[in-house]
N, CA, C and O atoms as a MOPAC input file, in Angstrom:
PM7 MOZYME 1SCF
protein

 N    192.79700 1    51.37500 1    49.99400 1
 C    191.97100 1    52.46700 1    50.44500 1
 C    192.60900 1    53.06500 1    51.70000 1
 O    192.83600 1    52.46000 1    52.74900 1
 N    192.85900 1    54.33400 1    51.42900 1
 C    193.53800 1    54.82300 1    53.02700 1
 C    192.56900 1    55.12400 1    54.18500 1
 O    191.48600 1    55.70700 1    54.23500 1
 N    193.16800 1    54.65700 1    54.88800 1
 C    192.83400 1    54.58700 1    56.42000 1
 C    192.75000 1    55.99800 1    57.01000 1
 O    193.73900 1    56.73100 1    57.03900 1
 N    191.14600 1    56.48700 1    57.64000 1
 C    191.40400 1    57.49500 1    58.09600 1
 C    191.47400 1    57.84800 1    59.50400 1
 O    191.88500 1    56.80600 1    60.01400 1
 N    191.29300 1    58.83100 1    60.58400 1
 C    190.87400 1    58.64400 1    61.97000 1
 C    189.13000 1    58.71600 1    62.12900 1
 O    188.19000 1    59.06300 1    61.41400 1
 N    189.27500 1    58.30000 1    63.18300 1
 C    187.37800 1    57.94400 1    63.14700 1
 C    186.78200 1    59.81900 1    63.56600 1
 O    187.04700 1    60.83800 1    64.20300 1
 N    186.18600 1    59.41100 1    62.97100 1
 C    185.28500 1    60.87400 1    63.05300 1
 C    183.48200 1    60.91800 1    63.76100 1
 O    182.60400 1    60.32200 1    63.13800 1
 N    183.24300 1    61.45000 1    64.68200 1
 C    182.15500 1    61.26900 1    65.27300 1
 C    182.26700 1    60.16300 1    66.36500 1
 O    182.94900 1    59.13900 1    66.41400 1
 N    181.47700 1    60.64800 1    67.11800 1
 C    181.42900 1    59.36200 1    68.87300 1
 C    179.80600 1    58.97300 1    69.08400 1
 O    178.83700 1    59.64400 1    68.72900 1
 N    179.81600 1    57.93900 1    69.63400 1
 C    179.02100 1    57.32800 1    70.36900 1
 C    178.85200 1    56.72900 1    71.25400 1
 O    179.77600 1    55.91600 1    71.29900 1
 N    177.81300 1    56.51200 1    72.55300 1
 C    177.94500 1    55.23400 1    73.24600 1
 C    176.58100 1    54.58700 1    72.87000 1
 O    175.62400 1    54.97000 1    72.19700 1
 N    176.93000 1    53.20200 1    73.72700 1
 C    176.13100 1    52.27000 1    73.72800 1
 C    175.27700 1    51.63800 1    74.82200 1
 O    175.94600 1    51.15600 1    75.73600 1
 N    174.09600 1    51.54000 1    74.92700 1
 C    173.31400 1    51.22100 1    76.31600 1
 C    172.43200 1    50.12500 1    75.76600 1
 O    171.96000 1    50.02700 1    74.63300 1
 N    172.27800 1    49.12200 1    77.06200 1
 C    171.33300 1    48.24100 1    76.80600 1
 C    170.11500 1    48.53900 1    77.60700 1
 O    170.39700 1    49.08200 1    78.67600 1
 N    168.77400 1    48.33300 1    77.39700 1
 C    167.37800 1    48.61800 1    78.37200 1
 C    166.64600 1    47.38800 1    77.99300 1
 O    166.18400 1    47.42700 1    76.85200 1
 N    166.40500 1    46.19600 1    78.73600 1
 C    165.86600 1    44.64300 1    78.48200 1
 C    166.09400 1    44.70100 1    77.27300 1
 O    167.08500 1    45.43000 1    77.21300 1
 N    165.77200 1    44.35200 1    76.06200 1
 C    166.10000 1    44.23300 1    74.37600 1
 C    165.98700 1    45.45600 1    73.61300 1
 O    165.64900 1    45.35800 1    72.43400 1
 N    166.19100 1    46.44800 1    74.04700 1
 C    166.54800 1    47.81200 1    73.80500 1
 C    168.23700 1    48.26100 1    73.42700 1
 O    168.96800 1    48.09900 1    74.40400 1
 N    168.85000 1    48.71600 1    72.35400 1
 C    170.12700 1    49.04800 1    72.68000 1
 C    170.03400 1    50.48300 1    72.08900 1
 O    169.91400 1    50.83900 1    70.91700 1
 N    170.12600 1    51.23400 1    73.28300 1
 C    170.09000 1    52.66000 1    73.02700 1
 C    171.39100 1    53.04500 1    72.73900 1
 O    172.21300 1    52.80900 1    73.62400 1
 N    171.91200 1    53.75200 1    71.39300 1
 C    172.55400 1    54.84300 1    70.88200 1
 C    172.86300 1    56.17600 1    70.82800 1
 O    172.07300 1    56.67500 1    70.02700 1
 N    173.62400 1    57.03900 1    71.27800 1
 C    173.48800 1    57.87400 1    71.64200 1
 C    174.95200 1    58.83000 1    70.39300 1
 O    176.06900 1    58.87300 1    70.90700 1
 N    174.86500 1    59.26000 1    69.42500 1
 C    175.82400 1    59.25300 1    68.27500 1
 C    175.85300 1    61.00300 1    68.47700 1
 O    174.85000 1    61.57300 1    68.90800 1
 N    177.28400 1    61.87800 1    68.06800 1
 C    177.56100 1    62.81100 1    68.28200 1
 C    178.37800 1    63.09100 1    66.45500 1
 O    178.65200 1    62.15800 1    65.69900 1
 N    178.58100 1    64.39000 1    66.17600 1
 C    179.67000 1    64.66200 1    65.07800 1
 C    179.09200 1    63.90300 1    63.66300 1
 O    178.12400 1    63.15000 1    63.55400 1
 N    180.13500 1    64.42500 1    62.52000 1
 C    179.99600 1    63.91500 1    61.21600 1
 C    180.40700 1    62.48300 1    61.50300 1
 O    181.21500 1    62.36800 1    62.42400 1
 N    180.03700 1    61.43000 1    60.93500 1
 C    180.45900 1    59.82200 1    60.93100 1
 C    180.85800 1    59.79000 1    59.67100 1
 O    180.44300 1    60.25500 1    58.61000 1
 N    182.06200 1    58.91800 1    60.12900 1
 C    182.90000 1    58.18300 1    59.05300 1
 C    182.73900 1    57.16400 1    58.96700 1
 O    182.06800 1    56.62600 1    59.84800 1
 N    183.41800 1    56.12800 1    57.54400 1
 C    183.37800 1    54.09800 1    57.46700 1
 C    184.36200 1    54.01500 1    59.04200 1
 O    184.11100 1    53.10400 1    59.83100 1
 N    185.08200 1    54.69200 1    59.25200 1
 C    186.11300 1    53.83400 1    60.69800 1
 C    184.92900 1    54.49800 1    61.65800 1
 O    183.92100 1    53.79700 1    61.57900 1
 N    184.84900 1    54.99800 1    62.04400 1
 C    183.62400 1    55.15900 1    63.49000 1
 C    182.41000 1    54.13200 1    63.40800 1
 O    181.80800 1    53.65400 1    64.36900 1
 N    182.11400 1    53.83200 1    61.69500 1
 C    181.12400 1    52.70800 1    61.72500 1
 C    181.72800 1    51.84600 1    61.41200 1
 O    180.82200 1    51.13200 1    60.98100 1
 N    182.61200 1    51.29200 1    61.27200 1
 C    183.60100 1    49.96000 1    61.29500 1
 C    183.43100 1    49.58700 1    63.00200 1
 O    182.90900 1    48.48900 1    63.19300 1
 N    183.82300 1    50.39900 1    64.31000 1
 C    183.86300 1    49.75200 1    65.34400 1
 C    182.57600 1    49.80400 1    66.07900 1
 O    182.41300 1    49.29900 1    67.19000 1
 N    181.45700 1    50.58800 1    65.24800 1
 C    180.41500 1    50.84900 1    66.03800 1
 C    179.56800 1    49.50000 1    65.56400 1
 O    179.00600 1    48.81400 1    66.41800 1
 N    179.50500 1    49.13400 1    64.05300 1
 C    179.16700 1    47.17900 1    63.90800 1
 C    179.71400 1    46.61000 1    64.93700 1
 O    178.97700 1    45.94600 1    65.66600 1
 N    180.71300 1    46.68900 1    65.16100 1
 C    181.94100 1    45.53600 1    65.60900 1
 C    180.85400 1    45.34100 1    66.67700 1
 O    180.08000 1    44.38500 1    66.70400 1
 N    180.89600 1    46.73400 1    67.87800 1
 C    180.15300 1    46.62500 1    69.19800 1
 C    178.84300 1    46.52300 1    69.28900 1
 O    178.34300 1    46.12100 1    70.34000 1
 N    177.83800 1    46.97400 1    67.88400 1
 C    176.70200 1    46.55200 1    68.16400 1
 C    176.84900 1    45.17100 1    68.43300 1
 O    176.64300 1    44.55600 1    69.47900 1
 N    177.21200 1    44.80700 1    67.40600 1
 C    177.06900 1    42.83300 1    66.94200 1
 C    177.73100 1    42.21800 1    68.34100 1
 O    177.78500 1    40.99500 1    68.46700 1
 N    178.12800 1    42.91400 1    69.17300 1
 C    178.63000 1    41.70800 1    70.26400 1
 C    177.66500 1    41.45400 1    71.37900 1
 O    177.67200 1    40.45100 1    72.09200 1
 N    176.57900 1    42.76900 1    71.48500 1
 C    175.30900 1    43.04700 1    72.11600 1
 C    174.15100 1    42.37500 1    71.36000 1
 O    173.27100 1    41.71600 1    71.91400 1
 N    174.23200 1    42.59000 1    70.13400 1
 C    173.15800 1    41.55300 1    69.32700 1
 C    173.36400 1    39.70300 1    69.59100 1
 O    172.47800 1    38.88100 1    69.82500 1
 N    174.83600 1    39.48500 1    69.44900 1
 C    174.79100 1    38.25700 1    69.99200 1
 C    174.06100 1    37.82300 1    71.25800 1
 O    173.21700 1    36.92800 1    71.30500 1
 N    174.38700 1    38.39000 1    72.03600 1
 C    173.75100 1    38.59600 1    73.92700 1
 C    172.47900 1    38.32800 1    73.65500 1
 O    171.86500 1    37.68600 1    74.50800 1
 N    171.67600 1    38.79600 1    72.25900 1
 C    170.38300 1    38.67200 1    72.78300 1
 C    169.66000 1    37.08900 1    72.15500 1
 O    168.47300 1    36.78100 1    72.04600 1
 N    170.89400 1    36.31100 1    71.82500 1
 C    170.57700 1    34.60600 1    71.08600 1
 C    169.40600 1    34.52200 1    70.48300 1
 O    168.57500 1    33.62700 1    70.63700 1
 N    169.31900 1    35.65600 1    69.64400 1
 C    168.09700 1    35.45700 1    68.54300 1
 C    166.72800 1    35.82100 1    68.84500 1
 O    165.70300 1    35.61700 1    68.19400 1
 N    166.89400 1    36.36100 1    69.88700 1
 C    165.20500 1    37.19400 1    70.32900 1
 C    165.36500 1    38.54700 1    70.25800 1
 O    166.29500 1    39.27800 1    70.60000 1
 N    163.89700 1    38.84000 1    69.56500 1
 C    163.55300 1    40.20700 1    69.23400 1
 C    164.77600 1    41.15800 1    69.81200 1
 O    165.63000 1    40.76000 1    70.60400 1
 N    164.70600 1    42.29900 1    69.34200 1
 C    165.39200 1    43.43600 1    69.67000 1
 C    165.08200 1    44.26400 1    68.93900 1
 O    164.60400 1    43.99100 1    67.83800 1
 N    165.36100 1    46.07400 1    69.55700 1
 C    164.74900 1    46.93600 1    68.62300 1
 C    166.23700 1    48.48600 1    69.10500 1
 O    166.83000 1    48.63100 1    70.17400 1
 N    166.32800 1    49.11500 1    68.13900 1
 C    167.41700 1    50.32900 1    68.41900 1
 C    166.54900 1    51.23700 1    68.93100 1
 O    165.32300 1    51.26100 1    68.82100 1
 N    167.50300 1    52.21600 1    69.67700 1
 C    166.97100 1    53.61600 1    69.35600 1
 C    167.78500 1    54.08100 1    69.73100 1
 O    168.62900 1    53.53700 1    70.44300 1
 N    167.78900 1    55.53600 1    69.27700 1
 C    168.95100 1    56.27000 1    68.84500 1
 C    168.62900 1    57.66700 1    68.65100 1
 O    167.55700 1    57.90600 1    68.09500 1
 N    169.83000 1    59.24500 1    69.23700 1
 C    169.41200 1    60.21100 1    69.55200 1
 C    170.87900 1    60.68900 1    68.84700 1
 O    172.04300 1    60.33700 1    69.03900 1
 N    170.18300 1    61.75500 1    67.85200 1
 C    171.08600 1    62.10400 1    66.96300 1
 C    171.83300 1    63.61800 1    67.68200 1
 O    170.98600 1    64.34200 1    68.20400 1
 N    173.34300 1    64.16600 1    67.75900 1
 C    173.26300 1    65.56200 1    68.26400 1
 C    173.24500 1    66.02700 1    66.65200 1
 O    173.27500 1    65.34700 1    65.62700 1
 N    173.16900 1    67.81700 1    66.91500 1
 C    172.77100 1    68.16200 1    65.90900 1
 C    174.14200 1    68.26000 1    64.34100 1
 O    174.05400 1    68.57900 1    63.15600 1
 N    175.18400 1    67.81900 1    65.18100 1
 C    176.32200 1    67.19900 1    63.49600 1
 C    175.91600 1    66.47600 1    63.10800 1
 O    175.43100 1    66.83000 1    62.03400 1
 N    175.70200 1    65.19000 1    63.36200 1
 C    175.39200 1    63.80100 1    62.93000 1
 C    174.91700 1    63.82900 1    61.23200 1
 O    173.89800 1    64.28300 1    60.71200 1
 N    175.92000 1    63.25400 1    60.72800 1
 C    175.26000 1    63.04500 1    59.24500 1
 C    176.53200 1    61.73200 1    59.06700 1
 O    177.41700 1    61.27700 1    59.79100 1
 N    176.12900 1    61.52100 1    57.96900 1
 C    177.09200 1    59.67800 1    57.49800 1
 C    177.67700 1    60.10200 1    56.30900 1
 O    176.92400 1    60.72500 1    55.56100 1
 N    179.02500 1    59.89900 1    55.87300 1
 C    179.26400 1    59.91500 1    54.78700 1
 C    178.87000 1    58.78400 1    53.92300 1
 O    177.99600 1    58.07200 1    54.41800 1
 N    179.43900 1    58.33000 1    52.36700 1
 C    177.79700 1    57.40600 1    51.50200 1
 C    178.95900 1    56.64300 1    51.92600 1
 O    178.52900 1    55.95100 1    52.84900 1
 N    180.11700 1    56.40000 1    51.77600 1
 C    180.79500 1    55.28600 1    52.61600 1
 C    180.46400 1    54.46900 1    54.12500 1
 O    180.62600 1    53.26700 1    54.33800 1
 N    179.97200 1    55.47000 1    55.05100 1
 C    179.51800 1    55.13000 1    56.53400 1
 C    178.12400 1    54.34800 1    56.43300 1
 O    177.80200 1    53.39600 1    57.14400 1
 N    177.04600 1    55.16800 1    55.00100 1
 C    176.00800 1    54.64300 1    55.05000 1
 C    175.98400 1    53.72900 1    54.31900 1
 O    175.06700 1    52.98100 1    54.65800 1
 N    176.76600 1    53.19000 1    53.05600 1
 C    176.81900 1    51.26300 1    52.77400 1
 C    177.24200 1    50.39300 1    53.80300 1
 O    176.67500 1    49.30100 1    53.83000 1
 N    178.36200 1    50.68700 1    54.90700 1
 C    177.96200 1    49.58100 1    55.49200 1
 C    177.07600 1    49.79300 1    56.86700 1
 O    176.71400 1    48.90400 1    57.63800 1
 N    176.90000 1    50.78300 1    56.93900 1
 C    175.92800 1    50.45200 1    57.80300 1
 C    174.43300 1    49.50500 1    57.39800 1
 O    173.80200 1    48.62100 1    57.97900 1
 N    174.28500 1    50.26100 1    56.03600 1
 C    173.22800 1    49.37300 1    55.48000 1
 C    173.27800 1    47.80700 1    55.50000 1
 O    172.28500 1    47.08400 1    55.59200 1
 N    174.70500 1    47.34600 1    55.39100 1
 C    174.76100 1    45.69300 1    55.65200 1
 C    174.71600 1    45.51100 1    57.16500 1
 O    174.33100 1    44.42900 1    57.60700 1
 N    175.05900 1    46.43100 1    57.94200 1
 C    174.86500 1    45.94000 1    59.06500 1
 C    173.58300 1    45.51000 1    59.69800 1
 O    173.37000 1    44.52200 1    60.40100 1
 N    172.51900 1    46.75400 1    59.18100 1
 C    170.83200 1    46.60900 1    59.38700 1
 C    170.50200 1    45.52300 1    59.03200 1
 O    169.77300 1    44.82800 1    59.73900 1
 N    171.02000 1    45.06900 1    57.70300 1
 C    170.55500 1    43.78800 1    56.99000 1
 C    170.92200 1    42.52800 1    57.64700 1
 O    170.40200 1    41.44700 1    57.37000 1
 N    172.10800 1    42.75900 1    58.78400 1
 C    172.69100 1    41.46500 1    59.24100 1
 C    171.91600 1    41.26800 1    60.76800 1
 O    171.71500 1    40.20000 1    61.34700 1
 N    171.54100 1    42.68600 1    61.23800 1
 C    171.15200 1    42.47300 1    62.30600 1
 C    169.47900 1    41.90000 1    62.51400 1
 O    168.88500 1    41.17000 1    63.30800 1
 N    169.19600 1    42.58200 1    61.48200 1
 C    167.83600 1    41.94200 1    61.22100 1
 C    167.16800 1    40.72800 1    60.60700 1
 O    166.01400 1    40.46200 1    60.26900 1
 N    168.82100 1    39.82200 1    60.58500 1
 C    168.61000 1    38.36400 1    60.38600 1
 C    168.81100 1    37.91900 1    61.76900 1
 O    168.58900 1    36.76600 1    62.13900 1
 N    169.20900 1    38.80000 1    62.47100 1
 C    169.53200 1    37.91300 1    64.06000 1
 C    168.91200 1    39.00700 1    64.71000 1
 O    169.73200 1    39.79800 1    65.17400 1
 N    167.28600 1    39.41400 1    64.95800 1
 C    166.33900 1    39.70000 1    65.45900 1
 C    165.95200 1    41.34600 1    65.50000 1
 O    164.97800 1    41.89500 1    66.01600 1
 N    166.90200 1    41.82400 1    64.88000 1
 C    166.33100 1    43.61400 1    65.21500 1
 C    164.44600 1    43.66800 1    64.13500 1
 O    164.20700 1    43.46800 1    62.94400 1
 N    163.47300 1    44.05100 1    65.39600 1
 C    162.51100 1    44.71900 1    64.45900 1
 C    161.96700 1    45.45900 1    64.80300 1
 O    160.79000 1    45.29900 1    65.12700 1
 N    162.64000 1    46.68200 1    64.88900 1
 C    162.14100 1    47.69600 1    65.16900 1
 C    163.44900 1    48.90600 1    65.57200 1
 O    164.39600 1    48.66800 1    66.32100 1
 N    163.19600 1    50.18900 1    64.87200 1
 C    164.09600 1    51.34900 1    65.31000 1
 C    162.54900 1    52.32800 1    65.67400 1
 O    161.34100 1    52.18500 1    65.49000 1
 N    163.70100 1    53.61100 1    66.44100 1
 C    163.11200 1    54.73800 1    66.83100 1
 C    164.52500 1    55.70400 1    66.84100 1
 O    165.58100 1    55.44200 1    67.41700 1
 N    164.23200 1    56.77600 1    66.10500 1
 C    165.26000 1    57.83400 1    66.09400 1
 C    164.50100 1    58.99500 1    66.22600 1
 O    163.45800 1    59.33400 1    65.66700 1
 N    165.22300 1    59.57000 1    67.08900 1
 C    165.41800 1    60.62700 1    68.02900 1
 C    166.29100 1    61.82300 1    67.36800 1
 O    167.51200 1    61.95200 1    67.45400 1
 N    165.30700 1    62.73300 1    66.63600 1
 C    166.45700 1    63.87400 1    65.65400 1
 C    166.16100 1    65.31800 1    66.51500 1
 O    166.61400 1    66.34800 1    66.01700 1
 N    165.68300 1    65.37600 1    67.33000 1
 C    165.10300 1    66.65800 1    67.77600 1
 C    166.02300 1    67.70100 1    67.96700 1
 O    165.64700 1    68.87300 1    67.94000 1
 N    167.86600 1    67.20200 1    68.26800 1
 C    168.38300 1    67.95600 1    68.31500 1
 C    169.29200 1    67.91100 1    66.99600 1
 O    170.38800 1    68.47000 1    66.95500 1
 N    168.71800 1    67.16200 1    65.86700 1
 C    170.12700 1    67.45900 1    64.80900 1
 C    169.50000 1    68.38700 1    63.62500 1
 O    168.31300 1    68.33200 1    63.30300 1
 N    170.43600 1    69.22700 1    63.03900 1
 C    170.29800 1    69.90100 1    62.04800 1
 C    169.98600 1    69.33700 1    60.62200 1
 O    169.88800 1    70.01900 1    59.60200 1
 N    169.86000 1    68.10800 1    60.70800 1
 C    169.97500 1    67.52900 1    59.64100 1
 C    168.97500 1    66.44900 1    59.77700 1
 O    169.24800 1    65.25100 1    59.85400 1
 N    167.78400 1    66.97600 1    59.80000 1
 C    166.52700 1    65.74300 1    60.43900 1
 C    166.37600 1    65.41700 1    59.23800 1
 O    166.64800 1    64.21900 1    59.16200 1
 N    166.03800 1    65.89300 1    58.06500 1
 C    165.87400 1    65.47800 1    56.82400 1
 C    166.64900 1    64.42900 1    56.07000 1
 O    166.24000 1    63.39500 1    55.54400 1
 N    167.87500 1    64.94000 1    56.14000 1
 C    168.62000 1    63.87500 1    55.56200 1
 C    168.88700 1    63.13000 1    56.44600 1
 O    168.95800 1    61.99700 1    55.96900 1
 N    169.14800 1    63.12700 1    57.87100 1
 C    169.53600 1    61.46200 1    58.43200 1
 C    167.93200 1    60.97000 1    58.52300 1
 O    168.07000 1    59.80000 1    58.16700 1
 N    166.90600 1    61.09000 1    58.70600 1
 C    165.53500 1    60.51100 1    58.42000 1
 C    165.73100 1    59.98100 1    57.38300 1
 O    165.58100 1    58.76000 1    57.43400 1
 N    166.16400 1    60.60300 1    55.90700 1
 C    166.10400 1    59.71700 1    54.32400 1
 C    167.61000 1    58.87000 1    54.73400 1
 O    167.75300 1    57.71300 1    54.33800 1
 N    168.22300 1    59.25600 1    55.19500 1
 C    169.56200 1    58.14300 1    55.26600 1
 C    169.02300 1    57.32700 1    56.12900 1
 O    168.31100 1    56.49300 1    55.57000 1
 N    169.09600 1    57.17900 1    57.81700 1
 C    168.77100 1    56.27100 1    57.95000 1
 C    167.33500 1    55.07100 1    57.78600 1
 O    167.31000 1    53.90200 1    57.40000 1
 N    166.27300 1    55.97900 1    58.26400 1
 C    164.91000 1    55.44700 1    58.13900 1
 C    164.98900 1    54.62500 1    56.55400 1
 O    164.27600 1    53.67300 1    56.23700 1
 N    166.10300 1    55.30600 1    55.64000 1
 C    165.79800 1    54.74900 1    54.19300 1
 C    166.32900 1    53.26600 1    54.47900 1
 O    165.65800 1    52.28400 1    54.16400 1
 N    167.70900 1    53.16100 1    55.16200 1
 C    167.45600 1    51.72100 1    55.60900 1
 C    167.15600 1    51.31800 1    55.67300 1
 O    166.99200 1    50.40100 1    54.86800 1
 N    166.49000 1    51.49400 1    57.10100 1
 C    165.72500 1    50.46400 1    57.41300 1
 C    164.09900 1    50.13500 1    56.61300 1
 O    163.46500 1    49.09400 1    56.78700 1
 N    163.65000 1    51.30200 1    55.72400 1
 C    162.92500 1    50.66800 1    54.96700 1
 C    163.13800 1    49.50600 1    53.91400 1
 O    162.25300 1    48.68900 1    53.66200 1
 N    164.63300 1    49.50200 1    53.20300 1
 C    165.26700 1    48.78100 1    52.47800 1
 C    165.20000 1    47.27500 1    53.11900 1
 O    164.75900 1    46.20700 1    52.69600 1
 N    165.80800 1    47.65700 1    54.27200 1
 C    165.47700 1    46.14200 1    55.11500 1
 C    164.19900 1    45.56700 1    55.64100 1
 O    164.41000 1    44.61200 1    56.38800 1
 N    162.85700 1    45.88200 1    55.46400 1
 C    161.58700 1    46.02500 1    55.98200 1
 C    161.73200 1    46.05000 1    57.69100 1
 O    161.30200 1    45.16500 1    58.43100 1
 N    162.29200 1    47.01600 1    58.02900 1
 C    162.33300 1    47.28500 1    59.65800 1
 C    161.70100 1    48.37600 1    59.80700 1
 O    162.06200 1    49.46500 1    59.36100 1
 N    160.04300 1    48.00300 1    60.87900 1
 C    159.07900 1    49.52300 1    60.84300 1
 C    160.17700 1    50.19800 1    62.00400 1
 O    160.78200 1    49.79200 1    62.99600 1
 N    160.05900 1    51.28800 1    61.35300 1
 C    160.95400 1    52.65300 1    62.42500 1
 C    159.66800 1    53.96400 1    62.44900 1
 O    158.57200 1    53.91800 1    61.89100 1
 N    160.15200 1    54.90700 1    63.15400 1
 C    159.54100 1    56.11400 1    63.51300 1
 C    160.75600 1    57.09700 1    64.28900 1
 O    161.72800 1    56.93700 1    65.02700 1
 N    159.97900 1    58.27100 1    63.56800 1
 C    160.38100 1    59.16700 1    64.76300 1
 C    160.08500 1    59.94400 1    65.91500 1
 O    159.03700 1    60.58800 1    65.88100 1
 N    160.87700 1    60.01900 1    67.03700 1
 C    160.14200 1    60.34200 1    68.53800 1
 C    160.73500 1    61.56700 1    68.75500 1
 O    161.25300 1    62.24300 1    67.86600 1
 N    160.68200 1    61.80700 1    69.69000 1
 C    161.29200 1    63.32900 1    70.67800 1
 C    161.62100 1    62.26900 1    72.02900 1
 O    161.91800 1    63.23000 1    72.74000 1
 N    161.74800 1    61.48200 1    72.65000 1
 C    162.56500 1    60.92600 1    73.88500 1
 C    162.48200 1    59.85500 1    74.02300 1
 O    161.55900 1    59.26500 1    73.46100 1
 N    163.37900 1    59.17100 1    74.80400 1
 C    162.92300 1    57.34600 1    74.85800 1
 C    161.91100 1    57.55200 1    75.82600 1
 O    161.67500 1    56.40800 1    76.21400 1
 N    161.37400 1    58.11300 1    76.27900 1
 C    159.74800 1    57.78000 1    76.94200 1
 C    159.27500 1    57.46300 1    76.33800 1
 O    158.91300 1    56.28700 1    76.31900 1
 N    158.91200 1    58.53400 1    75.25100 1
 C    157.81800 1    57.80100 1    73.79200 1
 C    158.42600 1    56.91900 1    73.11100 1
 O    157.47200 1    56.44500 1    72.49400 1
 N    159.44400 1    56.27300 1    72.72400 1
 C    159.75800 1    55.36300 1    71.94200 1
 C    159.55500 1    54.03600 1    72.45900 1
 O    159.19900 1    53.04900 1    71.81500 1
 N    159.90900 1    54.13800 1    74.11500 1
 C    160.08600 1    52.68900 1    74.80000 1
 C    158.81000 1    52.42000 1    74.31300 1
 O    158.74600 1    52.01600 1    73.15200 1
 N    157.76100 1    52.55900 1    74.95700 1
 C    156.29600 1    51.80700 1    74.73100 1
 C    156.11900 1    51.15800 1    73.54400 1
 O    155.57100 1    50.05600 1    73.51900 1
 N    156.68500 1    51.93600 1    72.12400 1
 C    156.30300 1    51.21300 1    70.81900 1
 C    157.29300 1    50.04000 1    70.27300 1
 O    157.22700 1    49.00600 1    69.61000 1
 N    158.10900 1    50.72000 1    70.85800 1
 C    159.88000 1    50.04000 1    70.71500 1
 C    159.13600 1    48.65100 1    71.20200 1
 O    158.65800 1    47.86500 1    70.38400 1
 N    159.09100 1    48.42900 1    72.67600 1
 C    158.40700 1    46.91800 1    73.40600 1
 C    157.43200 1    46.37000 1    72.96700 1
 O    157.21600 1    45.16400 1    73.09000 1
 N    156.44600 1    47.45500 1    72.18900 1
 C    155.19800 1    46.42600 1    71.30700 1
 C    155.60200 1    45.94800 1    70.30400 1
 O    155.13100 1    44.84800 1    70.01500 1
 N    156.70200 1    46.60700 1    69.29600 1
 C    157.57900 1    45.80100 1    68.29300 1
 C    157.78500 1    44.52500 1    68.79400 1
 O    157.09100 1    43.57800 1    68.42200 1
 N    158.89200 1    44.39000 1    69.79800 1
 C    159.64700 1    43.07700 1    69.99200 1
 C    158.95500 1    41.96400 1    70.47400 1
 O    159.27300 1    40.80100 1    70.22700 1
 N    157.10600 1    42.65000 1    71.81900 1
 C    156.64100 1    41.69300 1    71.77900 1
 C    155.83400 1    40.94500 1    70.38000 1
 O    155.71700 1    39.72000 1    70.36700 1
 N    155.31800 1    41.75600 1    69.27000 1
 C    154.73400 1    41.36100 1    68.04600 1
 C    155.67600 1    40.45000 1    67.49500 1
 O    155.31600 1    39.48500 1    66.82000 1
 N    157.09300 1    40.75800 1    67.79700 1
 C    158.16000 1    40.07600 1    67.07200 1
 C    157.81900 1    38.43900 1    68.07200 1
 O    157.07900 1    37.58700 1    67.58000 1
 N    158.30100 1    38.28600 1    69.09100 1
 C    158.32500 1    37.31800 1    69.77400 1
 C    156.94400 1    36.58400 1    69.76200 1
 O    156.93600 1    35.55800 1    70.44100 1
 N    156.00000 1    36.84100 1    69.25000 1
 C    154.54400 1    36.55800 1    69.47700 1
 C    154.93900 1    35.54600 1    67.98200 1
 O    155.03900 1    34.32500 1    68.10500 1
 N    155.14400 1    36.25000 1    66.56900 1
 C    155.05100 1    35.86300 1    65.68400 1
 C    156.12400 1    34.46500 1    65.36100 1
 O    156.03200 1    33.51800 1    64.58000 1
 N    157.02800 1    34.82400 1    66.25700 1
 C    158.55400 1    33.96400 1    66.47300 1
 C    157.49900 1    32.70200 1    66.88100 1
 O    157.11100 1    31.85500 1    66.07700 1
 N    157.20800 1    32.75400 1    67.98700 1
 C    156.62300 1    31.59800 1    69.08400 1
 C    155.61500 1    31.07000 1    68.31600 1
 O    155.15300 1    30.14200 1    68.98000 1
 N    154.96500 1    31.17000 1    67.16800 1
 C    153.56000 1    30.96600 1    66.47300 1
 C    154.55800 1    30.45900 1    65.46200 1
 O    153.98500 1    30.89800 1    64.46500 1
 N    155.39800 1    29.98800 1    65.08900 1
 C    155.96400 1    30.00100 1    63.97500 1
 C    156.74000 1    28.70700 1    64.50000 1
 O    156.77200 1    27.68200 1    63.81900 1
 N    157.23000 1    28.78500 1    65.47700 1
 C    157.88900 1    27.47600 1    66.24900 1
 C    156.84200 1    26.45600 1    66.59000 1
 O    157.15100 1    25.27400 1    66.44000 1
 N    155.87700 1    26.70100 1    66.94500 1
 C    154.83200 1    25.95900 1    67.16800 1
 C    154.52800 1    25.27300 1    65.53400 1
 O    154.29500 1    24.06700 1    65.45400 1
 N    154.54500 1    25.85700 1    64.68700 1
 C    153.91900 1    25.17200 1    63.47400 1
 C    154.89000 1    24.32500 1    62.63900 1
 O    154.71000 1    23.76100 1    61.56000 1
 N    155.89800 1    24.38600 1    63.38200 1
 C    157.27500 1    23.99700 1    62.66900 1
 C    157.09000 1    21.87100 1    63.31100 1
 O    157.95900 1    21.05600 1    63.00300 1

């Protein structure tokens, strides 16, 4: 399979078990080849407690169906090592429709409740009631073990 150049940018931020995304341009499999790589080294950091994304699309942002299979394993991997919960942020992309059915379809695939916001103001609050529900259910579960 030939190798292409990565297409589309992002950075990466952490906020207590928050890892905010911030994604620009069309995405390719190589832009999401190193963007796993770097989530997963931040998902490690968090040794198996809750965590939740969020993420602010500019208005290119779309995935090719290559970018969106593995990203889809990535959701699936991260949400064996604690993600529960997204919030995406489309207010500025042209393409709210389809990255809503692309990504949100994910994470429905993976049973991860998501929504969509207009800023991390509104997201933090629900984003943190996720992870504490997550950690509540974690700790109730260790106890019965």
């Amino acid at each position: 399979m030939p190798a292409f150049a990565r297409h589309g940018e992002y950075t990466l931020e952490i906020d207590g078990n928050i890892i905010k995304l911030v994604a620009s341009g069309a995405v390719n499999r190589e832009t999401i080849e190193v963007y796993v790589r770097e989530v997963g080294s931040l998902v490690e950091a968090f040794a198996g407690a809750p965590f939740a994304m969020y993420s602010v699309y500019d208005q290119h942002v779309i995935l090719t169906p290559e970018a969106e299979a593995l990203l889809a394993r990535s959701i699936t991997e991260r949400v064996e090592k604690g993600l529960c919960a997204s919030a995406l942020n489309l207010v500025n992309s042209d393409h709210r429709l389809i990255i809503s059915a692309q990504i949100g379809g994910l994470y429905n695939k993976a049973g991860v409740p998501w929504c969509t916001v207009d800023s991390y103001e509104a997201a933090k609050p629900w984003l943190e009631a996720r992870i504490a529900e997550a950690g509540f259910r974690g700790e109730k579960l260790a106890r019965q073990e």
